[in-house]
Legacy VTK file of the C-alpha trace (Angstrom):
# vtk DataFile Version 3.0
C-alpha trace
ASCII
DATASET POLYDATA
POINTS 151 float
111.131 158.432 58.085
112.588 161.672 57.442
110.021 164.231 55.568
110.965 165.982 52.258
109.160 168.530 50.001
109.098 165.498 47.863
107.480 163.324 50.097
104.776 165.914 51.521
103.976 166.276 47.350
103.631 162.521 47.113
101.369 162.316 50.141
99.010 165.223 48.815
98.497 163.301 45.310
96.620 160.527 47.555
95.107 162.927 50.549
94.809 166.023 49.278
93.860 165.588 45.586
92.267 168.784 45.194
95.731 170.765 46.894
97.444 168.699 44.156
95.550 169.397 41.066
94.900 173.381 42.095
98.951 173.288 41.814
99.957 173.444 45.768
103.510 172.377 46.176
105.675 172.117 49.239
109.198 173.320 48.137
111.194 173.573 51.383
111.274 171.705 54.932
113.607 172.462 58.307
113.229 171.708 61.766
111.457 175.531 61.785
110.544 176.838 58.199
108.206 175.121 55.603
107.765 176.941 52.397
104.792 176.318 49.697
104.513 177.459 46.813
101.263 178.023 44.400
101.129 179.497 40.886
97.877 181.590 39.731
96.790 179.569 37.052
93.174 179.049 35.115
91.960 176.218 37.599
92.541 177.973 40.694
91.831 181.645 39.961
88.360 183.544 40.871
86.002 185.825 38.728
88.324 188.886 39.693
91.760 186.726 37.422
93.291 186.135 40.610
94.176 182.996 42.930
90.882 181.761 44.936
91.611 182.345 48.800
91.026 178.957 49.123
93.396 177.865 47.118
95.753 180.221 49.196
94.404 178.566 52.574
95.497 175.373 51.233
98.941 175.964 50.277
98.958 178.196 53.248
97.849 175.286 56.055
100.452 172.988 54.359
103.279 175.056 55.399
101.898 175.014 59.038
100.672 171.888 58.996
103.650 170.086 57.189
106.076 171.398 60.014
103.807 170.233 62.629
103.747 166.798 60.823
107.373 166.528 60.783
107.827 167.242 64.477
105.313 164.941 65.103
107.551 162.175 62.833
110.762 162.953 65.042
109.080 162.973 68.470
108.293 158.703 67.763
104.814 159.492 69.742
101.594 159.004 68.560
100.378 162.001 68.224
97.209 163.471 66.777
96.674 167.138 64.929
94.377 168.922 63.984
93.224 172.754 62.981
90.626 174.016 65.718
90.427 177.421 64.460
91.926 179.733 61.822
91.648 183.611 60.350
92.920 185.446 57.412
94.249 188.986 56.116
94.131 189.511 52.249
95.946 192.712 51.151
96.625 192.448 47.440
95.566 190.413 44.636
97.099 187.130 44.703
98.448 186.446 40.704
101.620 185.374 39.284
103.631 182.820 42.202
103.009 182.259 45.764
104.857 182.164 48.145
103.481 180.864 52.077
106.215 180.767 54.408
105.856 179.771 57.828
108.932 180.306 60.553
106.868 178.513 63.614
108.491 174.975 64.264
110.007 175.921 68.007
106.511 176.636 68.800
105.618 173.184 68.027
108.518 171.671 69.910
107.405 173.197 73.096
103.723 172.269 72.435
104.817 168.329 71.894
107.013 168.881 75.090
104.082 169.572 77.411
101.912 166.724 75.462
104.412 164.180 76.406
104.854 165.465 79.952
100.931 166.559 81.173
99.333 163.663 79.013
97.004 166.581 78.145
96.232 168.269 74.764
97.637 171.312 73.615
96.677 174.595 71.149
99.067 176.829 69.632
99.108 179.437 66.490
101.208 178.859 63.937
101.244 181.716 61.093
102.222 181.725 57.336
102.796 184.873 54.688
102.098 184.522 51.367
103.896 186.883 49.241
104.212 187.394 45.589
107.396 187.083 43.001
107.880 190.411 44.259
108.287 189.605 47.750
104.911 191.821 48.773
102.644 190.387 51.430
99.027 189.079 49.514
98.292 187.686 52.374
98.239 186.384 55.637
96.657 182.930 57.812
96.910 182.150 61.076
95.870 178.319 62.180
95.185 177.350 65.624
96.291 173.455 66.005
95.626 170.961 68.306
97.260 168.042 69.274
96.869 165.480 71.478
98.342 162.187 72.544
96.867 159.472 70.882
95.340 156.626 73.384
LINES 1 152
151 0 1 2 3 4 5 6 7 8 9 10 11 12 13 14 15 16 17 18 19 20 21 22 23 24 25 26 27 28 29 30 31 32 33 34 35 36 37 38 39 40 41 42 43 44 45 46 47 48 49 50 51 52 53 54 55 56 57 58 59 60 61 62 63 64 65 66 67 68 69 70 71 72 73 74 75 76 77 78 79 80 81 82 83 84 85 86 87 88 89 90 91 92 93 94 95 96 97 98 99 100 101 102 103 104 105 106 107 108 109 110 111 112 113 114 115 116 117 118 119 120 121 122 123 124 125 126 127 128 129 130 131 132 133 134 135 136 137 138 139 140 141 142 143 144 145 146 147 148 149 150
Protein backbone atom coordinates (compact mmCIF):
# COMPACT_ATOMS: atom_id res chain seq x y z
CA UNK A 1 0.00 0.00 0.00
CA UNK A 2 1.52 3.08 -1.12
CA UNK A 3 1.01 6.16 1.51
CA UNK A 4 -0.56 9.51 0.42
CA UNK A 5 -1.26 12.83 2.25
CA UNK A 6 -4.71 11.55 1.71
CA UNK A 7 -4.36 8.44 3.29
CA UNK A 8 -2.20 9.66 6.43
CA UNK A 9 -5.52 12.30 6.79
CA UNK A 10 -7.86 9.34 6.65
CA UNK A 11 -5.88 7.37 9.20
CA UNK A 12 -5.72 10.43 11.73
CA UNK A 13 -9.73 10.83 11.60
CA UNK A 14 -9.75 7.21 13.37
CA UNK A 15 -6.22 7.41 15.49
CA UNK A 16 -5.58 10.67 16.02
CA UNK A 17 -8.98 12.38 16.48
CA UNK A 18 -7.77 15.17 18.40
CA UNK A 19 -4.72 15.95 15.42
CA UNK A 20 -7.83 15.88 13.17
CA UNK A 21 -10.26 18.15 14.77
CA UNK A 22 -7.30 20.81 16.01
CA UNK A 23 -6.93 21.04 11.97
CA UNK A 24 -3.46 18.95 11.45
CA UNK A 25 -3.15 17.96 7.86
CA UNK A 26 -0.45 16.08 6.04
CA UNK A 27 -0.10 17.82 2.59
CA UNK A 28 3.00 16.25 1.02
CA UNK A 29 4.86 12.70 1.11
CA UNK A 30 8.41 11.48 -0.71
CA UNK A 31 10.74 8.88 -0.04
CA UNK A 32 12.61 11.94 2.17
CA UNK A 33 10.27 15.02 2.83
CA UNK A 34 6.82 15.01 4.63
CA UNK A 35 5.15 18.32 4.92
CA UNK A 36 2.13 19.24 7.47
CA UNK A 37 0.37 21.81 7.56
CA UNK A 38 -1.81 23.53 10.56
CA UNK A 39 -3.87 26.74 10.47
CA UNK A 40 -4.16 29.00 13.80
CA UNK A 41 -7.65 28.83 14.33
CA UNK A 42 -10.10 29.38 17.61
CA UNK A 43 -9.86 25.59 18.75
CA UNK A 44 -6.26 25.29 18.74
CA UNK A 45 -4.93 28.70 19.80
CA UNK A 46 -3.69 29.61 23.55
CA UNK A 47 -4.54 32.62 25.91
CA UNK A 48 -1.67 34.67 24.11
CA UNK A 49 -4.17 34.31 20.20
CA UNK A 50 -1.66 32.07 18.98
CA UNK A 51 -1.38 28.20 17.99
CA UNK A 52 -0.97 25.92 21.31
CA UNK A 53 2.62 24.23 21.10
CA UNK A 54 0.90 21.24 21.30
CA UNK A 55 -0.96 21.57 18.61
CA UNK A 56 2.43 22.41 16.80
CA UNK A 57 4.04 19.07 18.32
CA UNK A 58 1.34 17.26 16.70
CA UNK A 59 1.45 18.41 13.27
CA UNK A 60 5.12 18.55 13.85
CA UNK A 61 5.60 14.52 14.91
CA UNK A 62 3.36 13.69 11.88
CA UNK A 63 5.82 14.90 9.46
CA UNK A 64 8.53 12.74 11.23
CA UNK A 65 6.55 10.15 12.05
CA UNK A 66 4.56 9.81 8.69
CA UNK A 67 7.98 9.37 6.78
CA UNK A 68 9.10 6.84 9.17
CA UNK A 69 5.70 5.04 8.61
CA UNK A 70 6.10 4.98 4.99
CA UNK A 71 9.58 3.47 5.05
CA UNK A 72 8.40 1.14 7.32
CA UNK A 73 5.37 0.24 4.52
CA UNK A 74 8.12 -0.27 1.70
CA UNK A 75 10.65 -2.26 3.75
CA UNK A 76 7.57 -5.39 3.93
CA UNK A 77 9.05 -6.00 7.68
CA UNK A 78 7.30 -5.84 10.66
CA UNK A 79 8.50 -3.23 12.18
CA UNK A 80 7.63 -1.31 15.32
CA UNK A 81 8.08 2.73 16.09
CA UNK A 82 7.94 4.65 18.46
CA UNK A 83 9.07 8.33 19.95
CA UNK A 84 11.58 7.71 22.98
CA UNK A 85 12.43 11.22 23.44
CA UNK A 86 11.81 14.67 21.95
CA UNK A 87 12.74 18.69 22.52
CA UNK A 88 11.57 21.91 21.16
CA UNK A 89 12.71 25.60 20.13
CA UNK A 90 9.84 28.23 19.88
CA UNK A 91 11.02 31.55 18.35
CA UNK A 92 7.97 33.47 17.23
CA UNK A 93 4.38 33.36 17.71
CA UNK A 94 2.85 30.69 15.81
CA UNK A 95 -0.57 32.45 13.94
CA UNK A 96 -1.81 32.49 10.52
CA UNK A 97 -0.53 28.81 8.56
CA UNK A 98 1.95 26.29 9.51
CA UNK A 99 4.14 24.92 7.94
CA UNK A 100 6.39 21.57 9.59
CA UNK A 101 8.67 20.26 7.14
CA UNK A 102 10.84 17.48 7.76
CA UNK A 103 13.86 16.47 5.10
CA UNK A 104 15.01 13.18 7.27
CA UNK A 105 13.83 9.96 5.31
CA UNK A 106 17.65 8.66 4.35
CA UNK A 107 18.13 8.67 7.98
CA UNK A 108 15.43 6.25 8.35
CA UNK A 109 16.59 4.04 5.52
CA UNK A 110 19.85 3.43 7.17
CA UNK A 111 18.20 2.92 10.61
CA UNK A 112 15.74 0.03 8.99
CA UNK A 113 19.00 -1.26 7.25
CA UNK A 114 20.80 -2.12 10.49
CA UNK A 115 17.27 -3.42 12.06
CA UNK A 116 17.03 -5.96 9.40
CA UNK A 117 20.70 -6.91 9.52
CA UNK A 118 21.67 -6.85 13.66
CA UNK A 119 18.04 -8.05 14.64
CA UNK A 120 18.58 -5.25 17.19
CA UNK A 121 16.65 -1.96 17.77
CA UNK A 122 17.64 1.24 16.63
CA UNK A 123 17.31 5.31 17.69
CA UNK A 124 17.71 8.09 15.44
CA UNK A 125 16.61 12.03 15.36
CA UNK A 126 14.55 13.08 12.93
CA UNK A 127 13.84 17.05 12.92
CA UNK A 128 10.94 19.23 11.53
CA UNK A 129 10.64 23.35 11.04
CA UNK A 130 7.63 24.93 11.31
CA UNK A 131 7.50 28.14 9.59
CA UNK A 132 4.87 30.65 8.92
CA UNK A 133 3.10 31.98 5.45
CA UNK A 134 6.06 34.02 5.52
CA UNK A 135 8.52 31.38 5.42
CA UNK A 136 10.04 32.50 9.13
CA UNK A 137 11.04 29.72 11.49
CA UNK A 138 8.16 29.61 14.69
CA UNK A 139 9.59 26.81 15.56
CA UNK A 140 11.51 23.88 15.83
CA UNK A 141 11.10 19.75 17.21
CA UNK A 142 13.36 17.26 17.24
CA UNK A 143 11.96 13.45 17.93
CA UNK A 144 14.11 10.67 18.87
CA UNK A 145 12.42 7.29 17.35
CA UNK A 146 12.80 3.91 17.97
CA UNK A 147 12.22 1.02 16.11
CA UNK A 148 12.52 -2.35 16.44
CA UNK A 149 11.79 -5.61 14.70
CA UNK A 150 8.68 -6.95 15.64
CA UNK A 151 8.88 -10.76 17.08
Amino acid sequence: MDMTPMKINVFNIFKLPSAYLCGVRAKYLDDNRCVVSVKHRWINQNPFKSMYWVVQGMAAELSTGALVMNKINQCNEKISMLVASNNSTFTKKATGRIKFICKDGAIIDKAIENTIKTKEGQTFWMQAIGTNSDDVEVSTFNFEWTIKLKS
